[in-house]
C-alpha positions as CSV (number, residue, x, y, z in Angstrom):
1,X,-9.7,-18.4,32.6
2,X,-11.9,-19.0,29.5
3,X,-10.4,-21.6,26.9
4,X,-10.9,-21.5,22.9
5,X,-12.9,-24.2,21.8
6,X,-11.5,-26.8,19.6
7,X,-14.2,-28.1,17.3
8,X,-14.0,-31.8,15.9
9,X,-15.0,-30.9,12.7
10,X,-14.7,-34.6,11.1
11,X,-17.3,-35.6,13.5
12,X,-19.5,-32.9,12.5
13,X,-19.5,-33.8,9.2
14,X,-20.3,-37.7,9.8
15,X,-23.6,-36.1,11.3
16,X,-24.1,-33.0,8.8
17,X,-23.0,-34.9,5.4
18,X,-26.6,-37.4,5.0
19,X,-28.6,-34.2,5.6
20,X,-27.3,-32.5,3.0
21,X,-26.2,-35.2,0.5
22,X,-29.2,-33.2,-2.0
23,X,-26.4,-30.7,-3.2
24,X,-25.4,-27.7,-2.1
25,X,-28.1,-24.9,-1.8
26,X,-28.1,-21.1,-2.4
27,X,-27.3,-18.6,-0.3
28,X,-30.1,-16.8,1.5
29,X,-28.2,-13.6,2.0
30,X,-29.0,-11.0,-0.9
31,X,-27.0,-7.5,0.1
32,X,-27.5,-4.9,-1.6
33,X,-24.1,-3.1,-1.0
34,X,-21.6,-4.0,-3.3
35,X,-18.0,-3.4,-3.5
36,X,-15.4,-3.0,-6.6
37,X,-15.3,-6.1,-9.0
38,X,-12.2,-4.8,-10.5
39,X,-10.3,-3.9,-7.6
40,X,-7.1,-5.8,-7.6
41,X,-5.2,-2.3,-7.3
42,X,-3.8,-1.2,-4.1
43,X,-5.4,1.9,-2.6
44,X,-3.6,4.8,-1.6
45,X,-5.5,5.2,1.3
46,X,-4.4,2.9,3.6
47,X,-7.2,3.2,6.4
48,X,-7.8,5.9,8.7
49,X,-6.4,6.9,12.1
50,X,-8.4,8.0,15.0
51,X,-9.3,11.8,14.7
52,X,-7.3,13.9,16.7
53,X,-3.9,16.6,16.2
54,X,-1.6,13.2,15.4
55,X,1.6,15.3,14.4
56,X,3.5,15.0,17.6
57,X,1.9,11.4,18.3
58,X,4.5,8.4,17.3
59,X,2.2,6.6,14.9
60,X,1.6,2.6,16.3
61,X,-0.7,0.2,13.9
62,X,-2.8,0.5,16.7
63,X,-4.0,3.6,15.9
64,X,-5.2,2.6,12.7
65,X,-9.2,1.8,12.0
66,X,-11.2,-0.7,9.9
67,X,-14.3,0.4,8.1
68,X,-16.8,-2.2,9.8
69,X,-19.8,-0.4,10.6
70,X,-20.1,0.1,14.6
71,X,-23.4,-1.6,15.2
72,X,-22.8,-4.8,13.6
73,X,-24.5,-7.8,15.9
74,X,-24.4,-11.4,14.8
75,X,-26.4,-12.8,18.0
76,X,-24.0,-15.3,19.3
77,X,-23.3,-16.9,15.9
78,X,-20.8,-19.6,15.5
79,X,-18.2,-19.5,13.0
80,X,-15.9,-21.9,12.5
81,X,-12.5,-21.4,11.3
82,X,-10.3,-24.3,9.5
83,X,-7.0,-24.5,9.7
84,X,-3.8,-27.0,9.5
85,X,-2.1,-28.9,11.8
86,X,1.5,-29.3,10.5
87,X,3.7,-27.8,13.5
88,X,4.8,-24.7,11.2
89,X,1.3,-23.7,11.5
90,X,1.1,-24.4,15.6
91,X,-0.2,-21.1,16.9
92,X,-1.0,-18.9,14.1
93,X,-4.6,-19.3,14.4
94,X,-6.0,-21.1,17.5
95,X,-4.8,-20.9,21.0
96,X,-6.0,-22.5,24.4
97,X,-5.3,-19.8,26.5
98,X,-3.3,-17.1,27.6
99,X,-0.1,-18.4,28.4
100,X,2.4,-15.2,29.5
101,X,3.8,-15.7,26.1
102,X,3.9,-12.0,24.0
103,X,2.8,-13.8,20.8
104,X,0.6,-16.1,21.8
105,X,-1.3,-13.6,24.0
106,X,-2.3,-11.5,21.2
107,X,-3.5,-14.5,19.4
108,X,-6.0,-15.5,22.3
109,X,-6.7,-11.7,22.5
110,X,-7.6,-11.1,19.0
111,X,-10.2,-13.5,18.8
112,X,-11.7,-12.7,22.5
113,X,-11.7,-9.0,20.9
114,X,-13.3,-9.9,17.7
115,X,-15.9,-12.0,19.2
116,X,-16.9,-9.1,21.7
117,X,-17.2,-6.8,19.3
118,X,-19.0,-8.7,16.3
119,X,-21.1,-10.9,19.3
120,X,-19.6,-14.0,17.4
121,X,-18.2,-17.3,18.9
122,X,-14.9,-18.2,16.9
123,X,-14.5,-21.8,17.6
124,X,-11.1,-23.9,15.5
125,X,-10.6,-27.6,13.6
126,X,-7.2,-28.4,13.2
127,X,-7.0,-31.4,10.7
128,X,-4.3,-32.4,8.0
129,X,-6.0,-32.7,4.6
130,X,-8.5,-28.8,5.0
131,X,-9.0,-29.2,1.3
132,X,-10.1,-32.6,1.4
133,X,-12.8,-31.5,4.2
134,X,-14.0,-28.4,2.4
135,X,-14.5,-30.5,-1.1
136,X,-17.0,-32.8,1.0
137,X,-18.7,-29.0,2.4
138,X,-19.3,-28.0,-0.6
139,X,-20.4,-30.9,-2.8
140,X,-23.2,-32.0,0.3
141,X,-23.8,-27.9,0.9
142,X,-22.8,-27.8,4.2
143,X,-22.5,-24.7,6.1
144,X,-19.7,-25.6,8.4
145,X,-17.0,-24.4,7.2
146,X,-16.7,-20.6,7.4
147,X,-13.1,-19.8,6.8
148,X,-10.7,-22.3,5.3
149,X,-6.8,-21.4,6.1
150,X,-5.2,-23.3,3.6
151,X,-1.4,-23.6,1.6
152,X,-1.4,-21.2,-0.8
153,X,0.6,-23.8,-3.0
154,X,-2.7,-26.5,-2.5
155,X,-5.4,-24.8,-1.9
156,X,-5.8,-21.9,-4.4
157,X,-6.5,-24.0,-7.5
158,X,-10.0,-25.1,-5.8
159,X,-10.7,-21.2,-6.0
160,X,-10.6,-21.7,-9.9
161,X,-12.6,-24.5,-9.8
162,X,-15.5,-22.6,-7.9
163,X,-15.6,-23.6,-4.4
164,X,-15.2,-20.7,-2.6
165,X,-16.6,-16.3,-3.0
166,X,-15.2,-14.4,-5.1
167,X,-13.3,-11.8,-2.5
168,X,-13.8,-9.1,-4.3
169,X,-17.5,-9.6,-5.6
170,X,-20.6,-8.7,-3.5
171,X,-21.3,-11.4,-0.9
172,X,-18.4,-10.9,1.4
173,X,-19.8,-7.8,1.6
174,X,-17.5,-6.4,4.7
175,X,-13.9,-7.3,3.5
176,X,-11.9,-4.6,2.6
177,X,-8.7,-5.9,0.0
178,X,-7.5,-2.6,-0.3
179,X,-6.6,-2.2,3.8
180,X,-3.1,-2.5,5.0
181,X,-3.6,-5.9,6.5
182,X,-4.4,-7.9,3.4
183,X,-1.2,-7.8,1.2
184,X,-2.9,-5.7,-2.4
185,X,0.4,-7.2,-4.1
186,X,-0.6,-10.9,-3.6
187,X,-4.1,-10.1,-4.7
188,X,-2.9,-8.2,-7.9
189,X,-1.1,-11.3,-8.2
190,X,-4.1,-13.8,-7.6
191,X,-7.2,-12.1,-9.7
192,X,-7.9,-13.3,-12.8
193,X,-10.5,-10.9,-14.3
194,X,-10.6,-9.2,-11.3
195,X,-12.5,-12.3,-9.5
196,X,-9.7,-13.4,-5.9
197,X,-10.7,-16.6,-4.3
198,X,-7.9,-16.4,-1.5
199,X,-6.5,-13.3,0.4
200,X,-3.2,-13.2,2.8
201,X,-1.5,-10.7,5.0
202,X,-1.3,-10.1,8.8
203,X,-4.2,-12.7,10.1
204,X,-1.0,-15.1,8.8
205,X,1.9,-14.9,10.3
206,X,3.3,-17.5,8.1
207,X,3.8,-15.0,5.4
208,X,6.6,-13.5,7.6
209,X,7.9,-17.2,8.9
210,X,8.0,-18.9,5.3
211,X,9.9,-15.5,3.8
212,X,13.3,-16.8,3.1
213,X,16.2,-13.8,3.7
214,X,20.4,-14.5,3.5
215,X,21.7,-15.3,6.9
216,X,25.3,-14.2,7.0
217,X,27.5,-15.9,9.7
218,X,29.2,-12.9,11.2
219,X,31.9,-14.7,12.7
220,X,33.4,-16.2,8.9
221,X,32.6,-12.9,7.7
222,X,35.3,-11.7,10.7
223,X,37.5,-14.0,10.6
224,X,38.1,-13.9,6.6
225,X,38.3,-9.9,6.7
226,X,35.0,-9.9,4.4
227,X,33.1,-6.6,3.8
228,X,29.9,-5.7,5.5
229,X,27.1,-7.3,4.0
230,X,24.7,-4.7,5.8
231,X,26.2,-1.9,4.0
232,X,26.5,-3.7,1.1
233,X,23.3,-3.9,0.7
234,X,22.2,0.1,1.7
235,X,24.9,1.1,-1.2
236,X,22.6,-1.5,-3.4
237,X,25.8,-3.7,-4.5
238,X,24.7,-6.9,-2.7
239,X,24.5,-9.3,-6.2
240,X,24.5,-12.7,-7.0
241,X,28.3,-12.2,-7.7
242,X,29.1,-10.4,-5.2
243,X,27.9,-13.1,-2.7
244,X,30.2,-15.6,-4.7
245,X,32.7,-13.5,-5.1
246,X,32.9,-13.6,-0.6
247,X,31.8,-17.1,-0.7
248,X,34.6,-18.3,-2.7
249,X,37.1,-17.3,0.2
250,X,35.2,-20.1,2.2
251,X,36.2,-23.5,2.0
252,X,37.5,-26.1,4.5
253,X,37.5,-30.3,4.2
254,X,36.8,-30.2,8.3
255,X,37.3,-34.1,8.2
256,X,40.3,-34.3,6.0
257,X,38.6,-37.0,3.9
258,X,39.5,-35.0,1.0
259,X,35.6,-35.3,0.0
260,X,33.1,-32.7,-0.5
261,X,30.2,-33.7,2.0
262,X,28.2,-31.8,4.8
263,X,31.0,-32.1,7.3
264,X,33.3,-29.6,5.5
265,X,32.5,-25.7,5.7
266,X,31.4,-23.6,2.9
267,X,31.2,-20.3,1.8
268,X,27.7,-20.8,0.0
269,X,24.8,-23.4,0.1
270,X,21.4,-24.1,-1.3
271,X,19.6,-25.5,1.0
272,X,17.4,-28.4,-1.5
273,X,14.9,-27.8,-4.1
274,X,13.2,-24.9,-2.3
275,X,16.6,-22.7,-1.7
276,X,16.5,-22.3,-5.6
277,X,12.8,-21.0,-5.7
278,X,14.3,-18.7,-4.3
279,X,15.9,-17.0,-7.4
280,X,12.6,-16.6,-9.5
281,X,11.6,-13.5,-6.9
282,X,15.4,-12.6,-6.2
283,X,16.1,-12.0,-9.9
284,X,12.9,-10.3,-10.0
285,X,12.0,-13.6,-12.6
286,X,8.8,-13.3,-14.2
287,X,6.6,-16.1,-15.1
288,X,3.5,-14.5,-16.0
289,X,2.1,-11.2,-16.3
290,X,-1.9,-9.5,-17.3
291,X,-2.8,-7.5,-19.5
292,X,-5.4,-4.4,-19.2
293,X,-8.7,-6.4,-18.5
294,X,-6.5,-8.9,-15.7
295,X,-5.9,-12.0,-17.7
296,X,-2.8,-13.8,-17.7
297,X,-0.6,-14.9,-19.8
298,X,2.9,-16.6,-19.9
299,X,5.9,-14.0,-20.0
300,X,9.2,-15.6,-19.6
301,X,12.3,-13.3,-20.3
302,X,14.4,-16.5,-22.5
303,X,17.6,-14.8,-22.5
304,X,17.7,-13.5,-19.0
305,X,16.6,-17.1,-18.0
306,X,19.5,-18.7,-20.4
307,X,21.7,-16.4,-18.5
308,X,20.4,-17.0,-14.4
309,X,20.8,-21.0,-15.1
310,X,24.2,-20.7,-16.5
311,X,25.2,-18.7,-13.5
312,X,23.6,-21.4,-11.3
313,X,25.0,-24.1,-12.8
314,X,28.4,-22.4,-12.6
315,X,28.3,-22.0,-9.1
316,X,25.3,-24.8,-7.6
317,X,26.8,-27.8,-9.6
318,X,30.4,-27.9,-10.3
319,X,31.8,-25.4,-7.4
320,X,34.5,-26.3,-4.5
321,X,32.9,-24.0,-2.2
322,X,29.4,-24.4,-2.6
323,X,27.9,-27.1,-0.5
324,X,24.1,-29.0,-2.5
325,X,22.5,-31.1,-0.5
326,X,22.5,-34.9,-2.3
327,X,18.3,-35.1,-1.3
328,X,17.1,-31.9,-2.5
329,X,13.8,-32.5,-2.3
330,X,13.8,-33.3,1.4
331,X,12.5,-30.3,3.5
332,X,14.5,-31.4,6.1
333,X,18.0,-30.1,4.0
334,X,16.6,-26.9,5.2
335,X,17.5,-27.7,8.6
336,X,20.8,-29.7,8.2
337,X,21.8,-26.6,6.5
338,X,20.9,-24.5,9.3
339,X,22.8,-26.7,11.9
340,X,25.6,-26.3,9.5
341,X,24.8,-22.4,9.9
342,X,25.2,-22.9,13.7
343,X,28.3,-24.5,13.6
344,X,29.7,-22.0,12.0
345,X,30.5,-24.0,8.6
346,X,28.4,-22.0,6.2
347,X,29.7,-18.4,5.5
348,X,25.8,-17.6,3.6
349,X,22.9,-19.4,2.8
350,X,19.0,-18.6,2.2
351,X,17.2,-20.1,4.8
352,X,13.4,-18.9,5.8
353,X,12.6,-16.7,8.6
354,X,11.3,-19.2,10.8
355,X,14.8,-20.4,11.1
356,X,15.8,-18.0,13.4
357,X,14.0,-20.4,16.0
358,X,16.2,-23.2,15.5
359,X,19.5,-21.8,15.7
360,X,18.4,-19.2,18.4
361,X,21.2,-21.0,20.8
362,X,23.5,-20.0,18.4
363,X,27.3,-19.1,20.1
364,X,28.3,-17.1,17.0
365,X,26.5,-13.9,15.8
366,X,24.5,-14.0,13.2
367,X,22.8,-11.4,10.8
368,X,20.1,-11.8,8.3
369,X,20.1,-9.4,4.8
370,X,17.8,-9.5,1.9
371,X,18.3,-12.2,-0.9
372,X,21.1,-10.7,-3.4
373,X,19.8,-9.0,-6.9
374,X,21.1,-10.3,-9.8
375,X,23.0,-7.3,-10.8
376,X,23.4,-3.8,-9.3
377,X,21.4,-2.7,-12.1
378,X,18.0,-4.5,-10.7
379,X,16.4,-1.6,-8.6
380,X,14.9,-3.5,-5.3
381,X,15.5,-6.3,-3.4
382,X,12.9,-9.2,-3.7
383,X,11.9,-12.0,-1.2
384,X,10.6,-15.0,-2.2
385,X,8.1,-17.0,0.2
386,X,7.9,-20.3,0.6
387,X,4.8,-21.4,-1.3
388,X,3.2,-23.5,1.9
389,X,2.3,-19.9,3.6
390,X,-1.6,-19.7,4.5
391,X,-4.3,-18.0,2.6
392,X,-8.1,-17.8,3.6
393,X,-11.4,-18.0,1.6
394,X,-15.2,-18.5,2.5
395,X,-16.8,-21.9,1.2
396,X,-19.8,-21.3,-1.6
397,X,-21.4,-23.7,1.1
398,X,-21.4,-20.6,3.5
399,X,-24.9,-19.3,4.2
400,X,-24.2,-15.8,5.2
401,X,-20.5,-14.9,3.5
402,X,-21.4,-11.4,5.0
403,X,-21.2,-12.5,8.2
404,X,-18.0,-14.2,7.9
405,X,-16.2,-11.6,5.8
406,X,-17.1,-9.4,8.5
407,X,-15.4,-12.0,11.0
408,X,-12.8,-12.0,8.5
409,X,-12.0,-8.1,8.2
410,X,-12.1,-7.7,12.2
411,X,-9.5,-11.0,12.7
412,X,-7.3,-9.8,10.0
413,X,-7.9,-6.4,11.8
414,X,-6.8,-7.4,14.8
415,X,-3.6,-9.1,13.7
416,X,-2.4,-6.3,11.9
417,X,-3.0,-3.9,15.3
418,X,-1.5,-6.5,17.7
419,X,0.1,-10.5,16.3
420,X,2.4,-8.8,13.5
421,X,3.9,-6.4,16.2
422,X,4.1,-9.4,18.5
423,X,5.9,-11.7,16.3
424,X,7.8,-9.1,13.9
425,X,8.9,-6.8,16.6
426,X,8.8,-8.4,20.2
427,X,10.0,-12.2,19.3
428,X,12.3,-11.2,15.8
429,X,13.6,-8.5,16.7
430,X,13.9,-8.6,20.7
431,X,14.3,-12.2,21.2
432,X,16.0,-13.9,18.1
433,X,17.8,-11.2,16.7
434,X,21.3,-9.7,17.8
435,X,21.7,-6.7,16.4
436,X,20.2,-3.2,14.6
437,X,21.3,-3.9,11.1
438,X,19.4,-7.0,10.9
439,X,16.7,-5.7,11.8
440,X,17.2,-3.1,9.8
441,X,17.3,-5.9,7.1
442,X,14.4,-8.0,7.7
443,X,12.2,-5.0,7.3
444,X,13.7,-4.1,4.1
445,X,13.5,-7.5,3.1
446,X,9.5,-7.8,4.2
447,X,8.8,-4.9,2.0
448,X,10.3,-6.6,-1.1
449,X,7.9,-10.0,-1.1
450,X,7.4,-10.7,-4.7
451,X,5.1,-13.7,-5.4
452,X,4.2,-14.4,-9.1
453,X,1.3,-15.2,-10.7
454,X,2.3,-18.4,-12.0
455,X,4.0,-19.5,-8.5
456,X,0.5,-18.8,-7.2
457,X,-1.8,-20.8,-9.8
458,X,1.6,-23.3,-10.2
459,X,-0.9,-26.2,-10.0
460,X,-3.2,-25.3,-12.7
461,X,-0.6,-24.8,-14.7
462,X,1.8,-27.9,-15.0
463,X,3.9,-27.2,-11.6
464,X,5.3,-24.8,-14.6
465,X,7.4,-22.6,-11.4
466,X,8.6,-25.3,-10.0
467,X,9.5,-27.2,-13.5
468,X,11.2,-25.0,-15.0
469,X,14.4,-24.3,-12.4
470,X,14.6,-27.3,-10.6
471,X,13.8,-29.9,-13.5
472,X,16.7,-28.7,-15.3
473,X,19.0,-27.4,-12.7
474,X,18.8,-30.4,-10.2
475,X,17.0,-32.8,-12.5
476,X,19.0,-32.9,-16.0
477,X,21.8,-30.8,-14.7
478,X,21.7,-28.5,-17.2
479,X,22.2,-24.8,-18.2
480,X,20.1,-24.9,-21.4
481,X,16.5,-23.4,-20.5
482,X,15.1,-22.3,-24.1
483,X,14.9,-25.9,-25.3
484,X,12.9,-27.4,-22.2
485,X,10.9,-24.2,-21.9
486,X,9.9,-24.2,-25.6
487,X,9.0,-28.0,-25.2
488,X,6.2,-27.0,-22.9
489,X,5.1,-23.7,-24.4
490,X,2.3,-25.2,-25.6
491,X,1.0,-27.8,-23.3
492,X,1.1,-24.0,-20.6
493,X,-0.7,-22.0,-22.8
494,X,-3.2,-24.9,-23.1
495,X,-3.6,-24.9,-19.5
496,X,-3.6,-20.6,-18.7
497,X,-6.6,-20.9,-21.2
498,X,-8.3,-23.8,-19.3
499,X,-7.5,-22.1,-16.1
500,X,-8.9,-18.5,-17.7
501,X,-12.4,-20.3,-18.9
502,X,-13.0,-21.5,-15.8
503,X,-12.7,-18.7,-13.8
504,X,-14.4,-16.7,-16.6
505,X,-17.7,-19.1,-15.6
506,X,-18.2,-18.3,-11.5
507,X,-20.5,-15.7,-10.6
508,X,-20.4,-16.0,-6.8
């Protein structure tokens, strides 16, 4: 059976670095073909099926084609894809070999397919600081690196700084935005004057794994005669209060200490730092927004902010039945929480997708439902992803971006056909999940991510998304937002013009 190789890329660049140490050179590769500049806007065609009477055929994603020209033939060419090694990540790009396992099969498959078809050899290196290894790439103008997978928290402020293509300019010649496996929303999102550094979508499953979603324990929702939070969501009444209003029914001191801790059993919990970043896209929050020619600019809606942190603070900081975690800034809250979840001493909580894997042993059932709106007068529901999801890019220090975005296209491609089924439908759906309404919910939950311009760019811009919320929520414990948001007005605006300049200046 043929194994993926596993390239040590820090070696490689002990050997390539001396040879390059001159600066990094221009591309060779001069193509002719261009592609829209501008387009950031999703298009309504969202690729093409095979030819053929299609009515009485049940539609699959398999059916559906990419535009990469038939005869393309790279010769053998190695391309080398970077990627992380933190255990979340474990699997979503590289595999050894096929295993039996549904998901990792079509992982192994998609790159054997891709490198058939393009006449490519896809070869990995997993290491823990990828931005740090693509900084020395491109300062010595080494072509090793051809995709970087990175956080899309980390690495998208090196895009602004000019390290990688521009996406959607004319040397990654073969990538398509506007296809159904790149998400058009998260590019909208990421343009600045119609230049994206980054793309996501299917080729990451992390998108669907860091997506946080309610998880309702079923049983407490039994036990305490509570309505259905499955049809409370389909009649569009799943709010904010509404949740508290059921969570408030919830409250136990299990160990009769007569103190709140994380023995007792709640009604509601936010599970650290990251279960109130939630809010921004549940709320449907907006930090930022563009005007006609793609620029950004800070938008903050004051009073609707005034009036989500009073609610909070109501509820998060002075509230019986509401369990905060005393570390909030500890990731691993996340999973006390969903222990807690498991032992059936949490009624709801917003936990991430990827959850489902940890409580999969579960005795009691368990559904999951979209994050609530703020009030029934909000028309969607909106899912906020955690901000360590993957994105890709090509290096400048790439030689022949045409080549790779073609690699690119065909991966993401391929996961779209065959990894998002695998994971989505085969593992959610058959193997963590219990029950039709969940699933049900998850999908209606996927088609509401809402990720935020500023919560992209957060970096550049004075961790202003993550500032805001939890400095004064968790940090001052306070309600009042207009004063700290006006005391860093300025110092933003200085910083969305810095970040605007700079992108204003690459022409790759």
């Amino acid at each position: 059976m043929k194994k993926k190789k596993l390239t040590s890329l820090l070696l490689a660049l002990l050997m390539v670095l001396p040879a390059f140490a001159a600066g990094c050179s221009e591309s060779s590769e001069n193509n002719t073909d261009t592609k829209d500049a501008g387009g950031v806007t999703a298009s309504a065609d969202n690729g093409s099926v095979d030819a053929g009477d299609t009515a009485e055929t049940e539609f699959t994603r398999a059916m559906v084609k990419d535009d990469l020209p038939d005869d393309l033939d790279f010769g053998g060419q190695s391309q080398l894809v970077l990627a992380r090694t933190k255990a979340w990540f474990t699997g979503e790009m590289y595999v050894e070999e096929l295993n039996g396992e549904t998901l990792n099969d079509a992982v192994y498959n998609r790159d054997i397919t891709v490198e058939n078809r393009l006449n490519v050899v896809i070869d990995y290196s997993l290491v823990d600081d990828t931005n740090g290894v693509v900084n020395k790439n491109v300062t010595a103008g080494a072509d090793e690196v051809a995709i970087h997978v990175g956080s899309a928290v980390d690495t998208v402020q090196y895009g602004v700084n000019g390290n990688y293509y521009n996406l959607l300019g004319e040397h990654p010649i073969y990538l398509n935005l506007s296809q159904p496996w790149w998400s058009q929303y998260y590019t909208q999102q990421e343009s600045v004057m119609g230049k994206a550094f980054f793309a996501t979508g299917d080729l990451f499953t992390s998108l669907i794994k860091l997506s946080f979603v309610t998880y309702a324990n079923m049983k407490l929702v039994n036990d305490y005669q509570l309505e259905s939070p499955y049809e409370l969501v389909r009649s569009g009444q799943w709010t904010f209060d509404k949740e508290m209003e059921m969570a408030s029914l919830v409250h136990e001191d299990k160990n009769g200490n007569g103190v709140r801790d994380k023995a007792d059993s709640y009604g509601m919990t936010l599970a650290g730092m990251i279960g109130l970043d939630v809010y921004w896209s549940a709320f449907d929050l907006t930090i930022c927004e563009k005007d006609q020619n793609d620029v950004p600019s800070f938008s903050v809606d004051e009073e609707k902010m005034s009036a989500v942190l009073e609610k909070l603070y109501s509820y998060y900081i002075d509230c019986e039945y509401c369990w905060c975690p005393p570390n909030p800034d500890s990731d691993k809250e996340q999973d006390e929480v969903a222990q807690m979840l498991a032992e059936d001493r949490i009624l709801f909580t917003p936990l991430r997708i990827m959850h489902t894997d940890q409580i999969r042993d579960m005795e009691s059932p368990y559904g999951l439902i979209p994050l609530p709106k703020w009030n029934e007068e909000q028309s969607n529901y909106y899912t906020f992803v955690h901000d360590q999801y993957s994105i890709g890019g090509i290096p400048v220090s790439v030689q022949d971006p045409a080549m790779t975005s073609a690699v690119m296209e065909a991966m993401a491609a391929e996961s779209y056909r065959y990894v998002t089924p695998a994971y989505y439908d085969v593992v959610l759906n058959g193997k963590y999940l219990r029950d039709a309404d969940s699933s049900e919910m998850l999908e209606l939950a996927m088609a509401g991510v809402k990720i935020d311009f500023g919560w992209i760019h957060t970096y550049s811009l004075g961790s202003c998304s993550q500032g805001l919320l939890r400095e004064i929520l968790y940090n001052s414990k306070s309600s009042n937002f207009s004063s700290v948001y006006k005391s860093k007005q300025k110092a933003f605006a200085k910083m969305m013009s810095k970040l605007v300049e700079k992108v204003e200046k690459i022409d790759h």
